[in-house]
FIKOLZA-1660 file (N, C-alpha, C; in steps of 0.1 Angstrom, whole numbers, plus 5000, padded with zeros to 4 digits):
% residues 172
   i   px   py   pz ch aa at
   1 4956 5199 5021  A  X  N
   1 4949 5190 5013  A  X CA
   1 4937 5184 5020  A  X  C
   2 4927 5184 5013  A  X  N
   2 4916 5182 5018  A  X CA
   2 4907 5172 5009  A  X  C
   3 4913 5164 5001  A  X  N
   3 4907 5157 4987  A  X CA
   3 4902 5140 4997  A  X  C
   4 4893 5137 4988  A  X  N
   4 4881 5125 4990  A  X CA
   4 4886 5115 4977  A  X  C
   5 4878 5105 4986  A  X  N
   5 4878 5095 4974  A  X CA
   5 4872 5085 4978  A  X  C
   6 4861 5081 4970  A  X  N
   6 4851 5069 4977  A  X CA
   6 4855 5054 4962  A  X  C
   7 4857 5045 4971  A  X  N
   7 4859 5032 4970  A  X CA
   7 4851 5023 4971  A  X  C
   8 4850 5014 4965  A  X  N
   8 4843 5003 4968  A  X CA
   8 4848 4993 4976  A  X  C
   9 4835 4986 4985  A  X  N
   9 4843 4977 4994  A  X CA
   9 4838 4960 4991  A  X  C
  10 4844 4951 4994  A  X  N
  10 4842 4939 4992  A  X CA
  10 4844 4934 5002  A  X  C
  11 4833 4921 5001  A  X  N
  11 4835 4911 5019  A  X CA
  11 4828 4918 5029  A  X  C
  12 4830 4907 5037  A  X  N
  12 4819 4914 5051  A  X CA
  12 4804 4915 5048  A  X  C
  13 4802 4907 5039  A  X  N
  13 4783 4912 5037  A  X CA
  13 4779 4921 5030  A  X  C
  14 4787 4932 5025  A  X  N
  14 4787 4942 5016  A  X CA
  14 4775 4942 5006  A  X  C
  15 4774 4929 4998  A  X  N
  15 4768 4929 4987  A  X CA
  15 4775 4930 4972  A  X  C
  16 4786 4940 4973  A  X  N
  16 4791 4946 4962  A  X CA
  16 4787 4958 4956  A  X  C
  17 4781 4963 4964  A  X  N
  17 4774 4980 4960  A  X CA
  17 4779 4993 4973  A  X  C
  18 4782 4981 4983  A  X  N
  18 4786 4988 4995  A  X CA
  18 4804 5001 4989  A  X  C
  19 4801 5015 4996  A  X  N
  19 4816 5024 4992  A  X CA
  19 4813 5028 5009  A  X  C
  20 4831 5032 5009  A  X  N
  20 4835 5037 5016  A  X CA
  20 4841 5053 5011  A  X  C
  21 4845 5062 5023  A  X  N
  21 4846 5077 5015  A  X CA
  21 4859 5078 5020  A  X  C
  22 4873 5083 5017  A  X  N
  22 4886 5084 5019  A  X CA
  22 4888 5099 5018  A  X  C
  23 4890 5105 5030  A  X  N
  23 4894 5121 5035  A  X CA
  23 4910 5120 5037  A  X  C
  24 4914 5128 5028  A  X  N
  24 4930 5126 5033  A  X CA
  24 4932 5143 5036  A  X  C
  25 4938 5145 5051  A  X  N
  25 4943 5158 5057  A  X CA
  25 4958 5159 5057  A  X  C
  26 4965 5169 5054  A  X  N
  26 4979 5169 5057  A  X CA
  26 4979 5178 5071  A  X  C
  27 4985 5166 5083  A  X  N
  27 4986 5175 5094  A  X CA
  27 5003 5180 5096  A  X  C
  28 5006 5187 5091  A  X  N
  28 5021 5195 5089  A  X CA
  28 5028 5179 5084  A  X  C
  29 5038 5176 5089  A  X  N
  29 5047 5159 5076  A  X CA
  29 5037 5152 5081  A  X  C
  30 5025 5149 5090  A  X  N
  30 5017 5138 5091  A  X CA
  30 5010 5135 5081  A  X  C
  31 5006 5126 5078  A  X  N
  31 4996 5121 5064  A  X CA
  31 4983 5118 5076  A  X  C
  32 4969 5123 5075  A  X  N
  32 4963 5116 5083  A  X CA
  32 4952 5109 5075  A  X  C
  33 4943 5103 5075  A  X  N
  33 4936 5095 5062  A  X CA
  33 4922 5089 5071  A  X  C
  34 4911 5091 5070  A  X  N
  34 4898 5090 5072  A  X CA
  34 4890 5084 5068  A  X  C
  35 4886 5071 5069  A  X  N
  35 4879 5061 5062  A  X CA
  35 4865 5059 5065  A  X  C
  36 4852 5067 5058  A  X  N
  36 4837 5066 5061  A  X CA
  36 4829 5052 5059  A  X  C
  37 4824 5051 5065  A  X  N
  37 4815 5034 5063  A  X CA
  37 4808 5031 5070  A  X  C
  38 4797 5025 5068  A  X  N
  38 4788 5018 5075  A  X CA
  38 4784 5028 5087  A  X  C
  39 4783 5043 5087  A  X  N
  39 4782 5051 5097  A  X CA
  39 4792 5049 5111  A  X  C
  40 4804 5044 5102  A  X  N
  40 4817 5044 5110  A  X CA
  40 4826 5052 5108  A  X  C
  41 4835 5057 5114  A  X  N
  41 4847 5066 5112  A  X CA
  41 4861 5053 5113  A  X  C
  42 4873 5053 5106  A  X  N
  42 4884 5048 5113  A  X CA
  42 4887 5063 5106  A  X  C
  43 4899 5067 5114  A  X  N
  43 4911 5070 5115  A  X CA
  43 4931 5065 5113  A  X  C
  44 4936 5067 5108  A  X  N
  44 4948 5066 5105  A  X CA
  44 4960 5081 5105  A  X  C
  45 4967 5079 5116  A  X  N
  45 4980 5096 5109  A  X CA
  45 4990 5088 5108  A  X  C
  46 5002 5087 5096  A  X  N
  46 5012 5081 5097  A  X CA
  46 5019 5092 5083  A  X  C
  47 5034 5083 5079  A  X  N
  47 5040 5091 5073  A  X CA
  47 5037 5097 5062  A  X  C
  48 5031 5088 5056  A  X  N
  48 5021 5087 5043  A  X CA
  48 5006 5080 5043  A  X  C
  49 5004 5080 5030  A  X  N
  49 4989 5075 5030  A  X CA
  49 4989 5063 5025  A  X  C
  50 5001 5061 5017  A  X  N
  50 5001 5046 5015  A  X CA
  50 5001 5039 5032  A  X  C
  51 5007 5043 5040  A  X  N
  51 5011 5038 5053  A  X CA
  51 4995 5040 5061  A  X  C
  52 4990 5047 5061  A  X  N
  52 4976 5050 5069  A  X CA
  52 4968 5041 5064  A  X  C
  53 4965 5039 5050  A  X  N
  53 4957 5032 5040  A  X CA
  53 4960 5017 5047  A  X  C
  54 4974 5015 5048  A  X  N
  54 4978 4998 5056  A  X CA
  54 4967 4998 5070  A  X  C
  55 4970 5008 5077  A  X  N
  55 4966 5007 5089  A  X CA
  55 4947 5009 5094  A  X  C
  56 4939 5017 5081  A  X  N
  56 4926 5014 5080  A  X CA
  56 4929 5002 5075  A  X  C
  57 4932 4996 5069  A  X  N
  57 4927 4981 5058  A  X CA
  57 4928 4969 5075  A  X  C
  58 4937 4971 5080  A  X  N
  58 4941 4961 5088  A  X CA
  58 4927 4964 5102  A  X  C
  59 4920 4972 5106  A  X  N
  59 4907 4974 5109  A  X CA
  59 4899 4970 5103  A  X  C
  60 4896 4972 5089  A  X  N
  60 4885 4966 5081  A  X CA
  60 4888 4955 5079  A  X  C
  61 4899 4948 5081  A  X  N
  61 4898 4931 5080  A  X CA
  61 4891 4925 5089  A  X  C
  62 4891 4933 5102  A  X  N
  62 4885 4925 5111  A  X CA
  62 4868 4920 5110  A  X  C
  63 4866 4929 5103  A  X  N
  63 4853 4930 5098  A  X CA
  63 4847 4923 5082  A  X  C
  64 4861 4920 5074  A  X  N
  64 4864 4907 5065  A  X CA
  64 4862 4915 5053  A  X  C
  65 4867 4931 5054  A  X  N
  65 4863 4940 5049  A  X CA
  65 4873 4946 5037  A  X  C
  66 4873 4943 5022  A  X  N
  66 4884 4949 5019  A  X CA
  66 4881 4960 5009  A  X  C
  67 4887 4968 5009  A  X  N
  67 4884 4980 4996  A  X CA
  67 4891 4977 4983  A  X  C
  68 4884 4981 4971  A  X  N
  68 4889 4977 4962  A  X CA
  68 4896 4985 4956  A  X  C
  69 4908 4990 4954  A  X  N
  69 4909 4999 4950  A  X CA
  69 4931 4995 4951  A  X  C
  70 4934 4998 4942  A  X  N
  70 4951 4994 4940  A  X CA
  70 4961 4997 4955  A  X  C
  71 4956 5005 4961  A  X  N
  71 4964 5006 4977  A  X CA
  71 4960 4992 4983  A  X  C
  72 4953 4986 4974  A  X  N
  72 4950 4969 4989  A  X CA
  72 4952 4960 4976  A  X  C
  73 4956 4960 4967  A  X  N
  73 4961 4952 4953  A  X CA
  73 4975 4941 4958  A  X  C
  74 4973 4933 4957  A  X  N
  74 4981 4923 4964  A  X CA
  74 4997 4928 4950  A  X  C
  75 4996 4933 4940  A  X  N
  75 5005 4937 4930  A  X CA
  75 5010 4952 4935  A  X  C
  76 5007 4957 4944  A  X  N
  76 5015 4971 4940  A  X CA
  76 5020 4973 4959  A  X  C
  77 5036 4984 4954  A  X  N
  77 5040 4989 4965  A  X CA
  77 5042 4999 4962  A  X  C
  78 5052 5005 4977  A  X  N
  78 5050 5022 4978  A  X CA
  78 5068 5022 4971  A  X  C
  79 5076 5028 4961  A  X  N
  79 5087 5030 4953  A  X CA
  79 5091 5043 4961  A  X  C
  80 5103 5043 4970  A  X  N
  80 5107 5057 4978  A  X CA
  80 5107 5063 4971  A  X  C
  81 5110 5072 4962  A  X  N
  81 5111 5084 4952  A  X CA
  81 5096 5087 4952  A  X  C
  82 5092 5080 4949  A  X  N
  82 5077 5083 4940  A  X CA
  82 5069 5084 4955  A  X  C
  83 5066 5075 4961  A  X  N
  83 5063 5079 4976  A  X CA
  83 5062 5090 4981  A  X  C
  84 5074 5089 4983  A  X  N
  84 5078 5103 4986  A  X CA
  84 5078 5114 4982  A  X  C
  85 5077 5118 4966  A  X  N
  85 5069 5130 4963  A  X CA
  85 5057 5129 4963  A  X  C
  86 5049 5122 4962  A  X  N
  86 5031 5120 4963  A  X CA
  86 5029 5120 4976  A  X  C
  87 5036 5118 4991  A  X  N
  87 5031 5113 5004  A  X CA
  87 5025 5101 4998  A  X  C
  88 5030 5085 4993  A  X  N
  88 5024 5079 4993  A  X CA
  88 5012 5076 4987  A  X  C
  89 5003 5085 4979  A  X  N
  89 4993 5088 4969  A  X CA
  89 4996 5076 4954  A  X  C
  90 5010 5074 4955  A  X  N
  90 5016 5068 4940  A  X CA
  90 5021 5057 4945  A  X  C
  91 5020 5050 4939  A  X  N
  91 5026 5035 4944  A  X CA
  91 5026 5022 4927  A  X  C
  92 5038 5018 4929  A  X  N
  92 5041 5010 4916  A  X CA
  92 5033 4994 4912  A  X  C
  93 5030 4994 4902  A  X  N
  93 5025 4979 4899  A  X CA
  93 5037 4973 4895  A  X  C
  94 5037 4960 4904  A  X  N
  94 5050 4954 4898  A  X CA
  94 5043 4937 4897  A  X  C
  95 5054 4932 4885  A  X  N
  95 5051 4919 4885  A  X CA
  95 5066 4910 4885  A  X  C
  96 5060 4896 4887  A  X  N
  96 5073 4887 4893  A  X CA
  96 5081 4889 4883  A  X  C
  97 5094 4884 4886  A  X  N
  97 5107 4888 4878  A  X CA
  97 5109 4902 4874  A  X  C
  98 5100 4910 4872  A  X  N
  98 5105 4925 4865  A  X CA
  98 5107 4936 4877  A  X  C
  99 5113 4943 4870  A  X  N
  99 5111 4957 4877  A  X CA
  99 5102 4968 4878  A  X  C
 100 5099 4978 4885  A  X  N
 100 5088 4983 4882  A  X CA
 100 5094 4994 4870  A  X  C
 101 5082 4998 4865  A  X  N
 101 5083 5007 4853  A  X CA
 101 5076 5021 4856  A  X  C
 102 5080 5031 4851  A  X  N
 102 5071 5043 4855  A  X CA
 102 5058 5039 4847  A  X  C
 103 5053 5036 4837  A  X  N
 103 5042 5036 4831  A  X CA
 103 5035 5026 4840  A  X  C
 104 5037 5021 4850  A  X  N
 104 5031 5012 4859  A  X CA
 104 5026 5020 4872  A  X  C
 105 5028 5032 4877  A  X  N
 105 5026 5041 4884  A  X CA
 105 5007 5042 4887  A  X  C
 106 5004 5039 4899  A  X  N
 106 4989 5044 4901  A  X CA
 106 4985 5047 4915  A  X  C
 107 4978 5056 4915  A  X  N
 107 4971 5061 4929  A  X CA
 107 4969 5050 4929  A  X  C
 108 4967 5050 4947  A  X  N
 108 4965 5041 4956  A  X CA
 108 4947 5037 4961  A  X  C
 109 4943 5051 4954  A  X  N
 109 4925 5049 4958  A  X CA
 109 4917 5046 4943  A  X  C
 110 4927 5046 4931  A  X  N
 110 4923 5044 4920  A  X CA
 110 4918 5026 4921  A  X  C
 111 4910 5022 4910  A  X  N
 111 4909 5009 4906  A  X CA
 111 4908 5006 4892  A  X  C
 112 4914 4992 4887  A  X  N
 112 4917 4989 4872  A  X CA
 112 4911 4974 4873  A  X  C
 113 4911 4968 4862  A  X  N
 113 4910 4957 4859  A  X CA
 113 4918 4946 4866  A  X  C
 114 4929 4951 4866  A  X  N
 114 4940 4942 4875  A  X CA
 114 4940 4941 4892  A  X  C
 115 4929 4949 4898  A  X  N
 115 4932 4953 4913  A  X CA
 115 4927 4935 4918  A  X  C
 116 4938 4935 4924  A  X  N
 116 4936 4918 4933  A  X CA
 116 4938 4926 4949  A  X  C
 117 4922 4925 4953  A  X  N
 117 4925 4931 4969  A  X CA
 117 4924 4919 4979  A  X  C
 118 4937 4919 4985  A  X  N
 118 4939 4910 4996  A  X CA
 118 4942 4920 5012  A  X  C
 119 4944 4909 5022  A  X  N
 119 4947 4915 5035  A  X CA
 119 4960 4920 5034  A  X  C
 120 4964 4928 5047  A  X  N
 120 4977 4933 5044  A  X CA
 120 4987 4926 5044  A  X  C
 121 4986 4915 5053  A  X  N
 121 5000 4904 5051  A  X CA
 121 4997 4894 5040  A  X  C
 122 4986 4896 5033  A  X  N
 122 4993 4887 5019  A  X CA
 122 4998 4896 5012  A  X  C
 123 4993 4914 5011  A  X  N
 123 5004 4921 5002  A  X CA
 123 5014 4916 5006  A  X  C
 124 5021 4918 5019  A  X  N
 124 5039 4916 5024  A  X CA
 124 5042 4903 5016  A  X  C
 125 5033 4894 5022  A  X  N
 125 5038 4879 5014  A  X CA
 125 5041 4884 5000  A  X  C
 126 5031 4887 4991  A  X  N
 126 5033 4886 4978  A  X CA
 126 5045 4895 4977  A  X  C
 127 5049 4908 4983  A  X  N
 127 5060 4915 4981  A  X CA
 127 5069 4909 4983  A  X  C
 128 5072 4901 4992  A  X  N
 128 5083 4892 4992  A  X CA
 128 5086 4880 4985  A  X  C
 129 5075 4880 4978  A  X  N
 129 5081 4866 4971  A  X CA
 129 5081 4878 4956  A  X  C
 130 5078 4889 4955  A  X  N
 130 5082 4896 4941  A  X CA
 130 5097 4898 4943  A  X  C
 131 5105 4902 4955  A  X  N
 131 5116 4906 4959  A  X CA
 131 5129 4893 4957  A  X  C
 132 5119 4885 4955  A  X  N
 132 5130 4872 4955  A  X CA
 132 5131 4869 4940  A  X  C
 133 5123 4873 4934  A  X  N
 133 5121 4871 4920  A  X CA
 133 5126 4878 4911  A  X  C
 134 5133 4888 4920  A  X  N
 134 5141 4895 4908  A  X CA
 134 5156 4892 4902  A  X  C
 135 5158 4891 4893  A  X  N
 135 5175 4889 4893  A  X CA
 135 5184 4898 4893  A  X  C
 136 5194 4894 4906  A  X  N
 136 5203 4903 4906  A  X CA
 136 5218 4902 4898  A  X  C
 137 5223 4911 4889  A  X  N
 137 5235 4911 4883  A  X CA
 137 5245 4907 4893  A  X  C
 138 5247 4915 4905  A  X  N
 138 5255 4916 4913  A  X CA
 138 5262 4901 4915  A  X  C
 139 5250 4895 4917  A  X  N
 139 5251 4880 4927  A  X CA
 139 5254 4873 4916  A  X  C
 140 5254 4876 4903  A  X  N
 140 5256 4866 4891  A  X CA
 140 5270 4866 4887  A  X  C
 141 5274 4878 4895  A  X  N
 141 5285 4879 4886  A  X CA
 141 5297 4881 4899  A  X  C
 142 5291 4871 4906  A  X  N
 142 5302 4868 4920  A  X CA
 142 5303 4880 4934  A  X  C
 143 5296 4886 4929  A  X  N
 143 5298 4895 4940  A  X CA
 143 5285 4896 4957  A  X  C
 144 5287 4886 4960  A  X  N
 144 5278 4879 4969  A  X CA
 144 5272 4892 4980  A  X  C
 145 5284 4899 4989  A  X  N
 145 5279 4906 4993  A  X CA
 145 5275 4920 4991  A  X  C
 146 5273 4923 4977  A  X  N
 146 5266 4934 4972  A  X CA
 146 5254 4928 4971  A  X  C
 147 5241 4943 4978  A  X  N
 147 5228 4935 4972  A  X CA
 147 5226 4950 4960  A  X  C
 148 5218 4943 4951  A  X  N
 148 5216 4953 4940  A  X CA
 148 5205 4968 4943  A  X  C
 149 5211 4979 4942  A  X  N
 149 5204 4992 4949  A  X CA
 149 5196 4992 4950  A  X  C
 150 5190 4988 4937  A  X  N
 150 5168 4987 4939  A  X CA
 150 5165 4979 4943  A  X  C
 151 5170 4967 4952  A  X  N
 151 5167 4957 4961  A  X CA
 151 5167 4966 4974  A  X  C
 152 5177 4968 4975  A  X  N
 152 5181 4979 4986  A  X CA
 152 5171 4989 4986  A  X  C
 153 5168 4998 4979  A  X  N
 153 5163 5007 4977  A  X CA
 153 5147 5003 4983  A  X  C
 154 5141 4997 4976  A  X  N
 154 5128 4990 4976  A  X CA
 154 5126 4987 4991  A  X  C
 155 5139 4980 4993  A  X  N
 155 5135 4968 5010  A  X CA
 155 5139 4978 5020  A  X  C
 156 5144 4990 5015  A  X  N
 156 5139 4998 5027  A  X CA
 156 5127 5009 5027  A  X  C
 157 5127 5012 5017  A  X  N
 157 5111 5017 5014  A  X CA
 157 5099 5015 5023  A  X  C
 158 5101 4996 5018  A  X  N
 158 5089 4989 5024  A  X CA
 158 5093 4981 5038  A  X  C
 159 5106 4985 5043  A  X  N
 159 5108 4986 5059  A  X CA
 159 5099 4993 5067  A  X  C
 160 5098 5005 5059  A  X  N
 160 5090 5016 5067  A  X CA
 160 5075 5010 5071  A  X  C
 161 5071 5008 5059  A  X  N
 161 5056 5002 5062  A  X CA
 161 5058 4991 5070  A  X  C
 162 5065 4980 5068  A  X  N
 162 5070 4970 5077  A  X CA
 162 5066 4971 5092  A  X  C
 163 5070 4981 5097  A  X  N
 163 5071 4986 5108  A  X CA
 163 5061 4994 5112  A  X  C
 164 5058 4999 5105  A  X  N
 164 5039 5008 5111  A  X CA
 164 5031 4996 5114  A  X  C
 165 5030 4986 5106  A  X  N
 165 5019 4972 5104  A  X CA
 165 5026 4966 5118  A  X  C
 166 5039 4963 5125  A  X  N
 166 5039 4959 5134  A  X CA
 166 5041 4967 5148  A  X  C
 167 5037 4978 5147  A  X  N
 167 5035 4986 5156  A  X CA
 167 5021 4990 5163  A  X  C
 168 5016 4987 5177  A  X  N
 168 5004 4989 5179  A  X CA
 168 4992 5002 5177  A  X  C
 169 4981 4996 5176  A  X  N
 169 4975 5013 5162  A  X CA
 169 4977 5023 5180  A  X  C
 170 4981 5035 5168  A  X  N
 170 4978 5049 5179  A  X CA
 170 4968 5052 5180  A  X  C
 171 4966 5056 5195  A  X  N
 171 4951 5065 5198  A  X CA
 171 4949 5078 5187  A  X  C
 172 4938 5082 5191  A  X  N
 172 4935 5093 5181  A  X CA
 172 4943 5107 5192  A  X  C
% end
């Protein structure tokens, strides 16, 4: 896979006209993901692209830099199933109290009307306060230590990313 995708960037002085160009390579299960700009290169290889895409964004912050585009959407995460067949390419819109829905499904380099781009720990923040907002049957109905699958399911999903974002970036 050798597919592109240029974005718009916001902050940093940009203007609002400023793009960036997104090269995604599969290096055998590596996802590696290539971010053009400003006659700069970053680099990212991780499991997925939703996971690389975390780890360019958190470089371009430093620089106050965000792309606009639903992978930096303070509303969407990576859904393991779906993740995982796309390498991360698909990622769900979710909103408080609900579950996500497949008709909610969008690339991560796409942009909509709805894209709210924040840094990467206000996604976590917001993911965690969407995670708290769900209601669980389980717990309603007395069964304290069951947590409900797609809670489960979800919080380990987004373990994974959890843990790339607190892991020091790799050399190239």
């Amino acid at each position: 896979m050798n597919e592109q995708y240029t974005v718009f960037l916001i902050g940093g002085g940009t203007g609002g006209d400023e793009q960036a160009v997104f090269t995604l390579h599969d290096v055998g299960t590596r996802c590696r993901l290539t971010c053009s700009y400003r006659n700069k290169v970053i680099e990212a290889e991780e499991d997925d692209y939703f996971e690389a895409l975390c780890q360019i964004r958190k470089q371009l912050e430093v620089e106050g830099i965000l792309p606009f585009c639903y992978g930096a959407s303070c509303n969407v995460f990576p859904e393991g199933t779906v993740t995982d067949m796309s390498r991360g390419l698909v990622v769900c819109k979710v909103k408080a109290g609900e579950r996500p829905k497949e008709s909610e499904l969008v690339n991560i380099f796409d942009e909509g009307y709805d894209v709210v781009p924040v840094f990467v720990k206000m996604q976590q923040q917001f993911w965690d306060s969407w995670l708290a907002s769900l209601p669980s049957p389980e717990l309603s109905k007395g069964k304290v230590g069951a947590a409900h699958p797609l809670l489960r399911f979800l919080t380990l999903s987004f373990a994974k990313v959890l843990k790339s974002l607190s892991s020091p970036p790799r050399g190239r």
